[in-house]
N, C-alpha and C positions, 0 to 999 in steps of 0.2 A: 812252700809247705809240701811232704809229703804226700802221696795220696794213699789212705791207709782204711782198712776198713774200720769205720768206727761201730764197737761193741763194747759192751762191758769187760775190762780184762778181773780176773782172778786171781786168787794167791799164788804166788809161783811163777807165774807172768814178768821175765825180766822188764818188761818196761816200768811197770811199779817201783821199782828200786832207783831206776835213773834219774839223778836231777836233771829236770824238766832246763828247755835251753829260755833263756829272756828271748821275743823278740823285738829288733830291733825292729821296725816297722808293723805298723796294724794297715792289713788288707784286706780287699772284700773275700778273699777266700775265709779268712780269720772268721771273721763276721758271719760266715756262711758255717764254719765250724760250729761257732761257738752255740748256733739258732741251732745245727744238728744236736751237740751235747744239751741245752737244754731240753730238748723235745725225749735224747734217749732217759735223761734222769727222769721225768714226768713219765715216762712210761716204764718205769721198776719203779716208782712210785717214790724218790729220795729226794732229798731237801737240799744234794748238793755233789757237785762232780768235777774232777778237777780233769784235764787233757792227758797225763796219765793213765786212768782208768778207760781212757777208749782207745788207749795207746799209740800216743801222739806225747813225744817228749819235750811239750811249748809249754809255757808259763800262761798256760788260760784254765780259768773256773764259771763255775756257773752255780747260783745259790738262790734258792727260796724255799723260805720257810712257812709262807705264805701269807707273806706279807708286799710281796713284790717279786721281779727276779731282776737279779743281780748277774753282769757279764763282765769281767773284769780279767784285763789282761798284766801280766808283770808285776802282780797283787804279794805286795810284802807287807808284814805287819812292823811299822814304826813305833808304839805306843801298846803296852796290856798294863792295864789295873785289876786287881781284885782277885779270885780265886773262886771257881765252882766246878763241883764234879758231876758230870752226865755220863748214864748209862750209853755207849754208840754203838752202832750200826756200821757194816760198812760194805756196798752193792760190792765189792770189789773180795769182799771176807763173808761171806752170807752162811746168815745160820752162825755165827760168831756176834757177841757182844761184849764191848769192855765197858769196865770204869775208868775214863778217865780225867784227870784231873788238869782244869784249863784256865785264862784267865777269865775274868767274868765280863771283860770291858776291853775291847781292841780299839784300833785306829789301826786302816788298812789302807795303802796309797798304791795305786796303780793306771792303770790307765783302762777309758770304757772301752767299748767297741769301733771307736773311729779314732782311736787314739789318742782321746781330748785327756789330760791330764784329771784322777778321779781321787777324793779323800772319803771317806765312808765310817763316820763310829758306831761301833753297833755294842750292842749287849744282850748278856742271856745267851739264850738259844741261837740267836743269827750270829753270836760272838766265837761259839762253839764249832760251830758250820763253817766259817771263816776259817777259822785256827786247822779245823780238821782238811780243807782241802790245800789250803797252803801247805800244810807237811806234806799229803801229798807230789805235792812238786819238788820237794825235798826227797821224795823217796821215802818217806816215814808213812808207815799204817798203823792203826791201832792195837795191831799183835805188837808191836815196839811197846808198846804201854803198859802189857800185859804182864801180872806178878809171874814168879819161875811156876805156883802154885794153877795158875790163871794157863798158862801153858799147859801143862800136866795135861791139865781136864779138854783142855781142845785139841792136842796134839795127831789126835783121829782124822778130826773135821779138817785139819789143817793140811795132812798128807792127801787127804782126800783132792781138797783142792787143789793141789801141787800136782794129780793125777790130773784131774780135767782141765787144768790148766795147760799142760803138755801134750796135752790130745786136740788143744787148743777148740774147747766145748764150748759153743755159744753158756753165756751164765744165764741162769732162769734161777733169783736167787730162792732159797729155800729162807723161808718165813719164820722168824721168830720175833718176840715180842721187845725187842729193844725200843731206846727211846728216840730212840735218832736213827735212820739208815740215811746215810751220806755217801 
């Protein structure tokens, strides 16, 4: 593993874009990341963070909605039923919120944090949370989501970030009322 400072990255932050690499073995460094990513999400206050947004290009998430937290590493979704659309958030896009439109019922396979083989169903809102930080590892955010319309109206906010993203500005997200920051 790299040694990388973990922060929150911003819009505009080439690491955002990159898929995330599988990895082939789970180490105590992993394990030691992934306790960092949970602690930085609990403190911006989000239900979920994928290795990504603290720009680190490995396939590891971390998720609670406050129901538990979830450390999963090489987390792919096998299985979506249903359909439900949440207003989201996202620490990475702050001060932006989309509608988007997700399955309502996953099935997610990956591996824990010591590498034990992990299957997890979730629904609702942990189903949302799932979906949203796996694209992440894709490289997808919820401005992909967004109508040409939906664009227009954030296109300010969106340059903005691309500014302090480049100046490479610790994020201290700015607070709006969505229903999910992820």
């Amino acid at each position: 593993m790299h040694k990388t400072e973990l922060r929150i990255r911003v819009f505009g932050d080439s690491c955002l874009r990159k898929r995330a690499k599988r990895i082939a073995e789970v180490t105590a460094s992993h394990r030691e990341t992934l306790s960092q990513m949970a602690r930085i999400m609990y403190e911006h206050s989000g239900i979920g963070l994928a290795a990504p947004q603290v720009g680190l290009s490995e396939s590891m998430i971390v998720v609670d909605v406050g129901s538990g937290l979830f450390k999963m590493i090489n987390p792919r979704i096998v299985k979506k039923e249903g359909r439900q659309a949440l207003e989201e958030g996202c620490l990475s896009v702050p001060g932006i919120c989309i509608k988007v439109n997700r399955a309502r019922r996953v099935r997610v396979k990956g591996q824990d944090e010591f590498g034990n083989p992990l299957t997890v169903d979730v629904e609702s809102l942990l189903a949302c949370v799932f979906q949203h930080e796996i694209d992440h590892l894709r490289g997808k955010m919820i401005i992909d989501y967004a109508s040409f319309m939906e664009r227009l109206q954030v296109s300010k906010k969106l340059k903005g970030l691309k500014k302090r993203s480049s100046h490479e500005a610790m994020c201290q997200p700015e607070q709006k009322s969505c229903q999910l920051h992820l």
